[in-house]
C-alpha positions as CSV (number, residue, x, y, z in Angstrom):
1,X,-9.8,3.4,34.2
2,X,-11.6,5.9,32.2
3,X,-14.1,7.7,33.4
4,X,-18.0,6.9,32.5
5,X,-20.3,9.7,30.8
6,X,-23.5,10.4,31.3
7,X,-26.1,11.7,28.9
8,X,-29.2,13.3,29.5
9,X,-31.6,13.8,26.8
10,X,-34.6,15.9,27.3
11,X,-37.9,14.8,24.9
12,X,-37.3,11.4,23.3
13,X,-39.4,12.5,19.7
14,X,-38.1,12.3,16.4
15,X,-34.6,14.3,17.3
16,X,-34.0,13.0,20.8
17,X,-34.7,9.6,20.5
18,X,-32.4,8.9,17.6
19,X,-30.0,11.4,19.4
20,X,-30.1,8.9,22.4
21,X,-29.4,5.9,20.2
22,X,-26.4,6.8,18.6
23,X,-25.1,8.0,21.8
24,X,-25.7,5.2,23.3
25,X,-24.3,3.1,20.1
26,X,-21.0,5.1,21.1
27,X,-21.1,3.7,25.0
28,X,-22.4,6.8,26.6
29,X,-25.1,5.4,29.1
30,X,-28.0,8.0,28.4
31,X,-31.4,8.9,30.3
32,X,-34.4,9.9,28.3
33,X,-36.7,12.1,29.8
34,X,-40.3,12.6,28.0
35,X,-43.5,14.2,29.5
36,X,-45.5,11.7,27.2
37,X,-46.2,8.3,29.7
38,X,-47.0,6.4,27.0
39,X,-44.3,7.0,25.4
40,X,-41.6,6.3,28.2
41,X,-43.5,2.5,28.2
42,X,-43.0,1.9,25.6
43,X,-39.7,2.8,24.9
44,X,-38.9,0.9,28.4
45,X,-40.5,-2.1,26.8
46,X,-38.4,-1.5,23.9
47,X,-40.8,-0.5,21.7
48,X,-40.2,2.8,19.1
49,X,-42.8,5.1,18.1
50,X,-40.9,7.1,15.5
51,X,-40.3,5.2,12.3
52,X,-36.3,6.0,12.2
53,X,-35.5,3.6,14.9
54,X,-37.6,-0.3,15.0
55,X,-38.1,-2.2,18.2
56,X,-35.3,-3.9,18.0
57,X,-33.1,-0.8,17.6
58,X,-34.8,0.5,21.0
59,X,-34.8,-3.1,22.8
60,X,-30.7,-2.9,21.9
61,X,-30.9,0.5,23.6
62,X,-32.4,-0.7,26.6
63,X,-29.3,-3.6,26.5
64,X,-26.8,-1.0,26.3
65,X,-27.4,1.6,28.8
66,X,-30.5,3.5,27.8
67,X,-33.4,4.1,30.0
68,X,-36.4,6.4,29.6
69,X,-38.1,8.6,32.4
């Protein structure tokens, strides 16, 4: 068995949130952290605010071990 990693990514803006996704492409489960409330709903309801990643790139996010906070 190997072992699972973690990632923690702090502000989920135009670095960290594609940061989370490719991460998270690669099977690392990853927490996003963002002071912005709106923005943590919306990425939770897989929708993106940046234009590098569409809603379907953060709904597949959400699929694969992503979650904002």
């Amino acid at each position: 068995m190997s072992p699972s990693i973690d990632l923690v990514v702090v502000g989920l803006g135009y670095v960290g949130l594609p940061l989370a996704s490719q991460a998270v492409n690669c099977g690392v489960r990853v927490v996003g952290f963002d002071l912005n409330e709106a923005v943590v709903a919306g990425l939770n309801a897989g929708r993106s605010h940046i234009d590098a990643l569409s809603d379907e790139d953060v709904s597949a996010m959400r699929v694969n071990g992503f979650e904002a906070t």
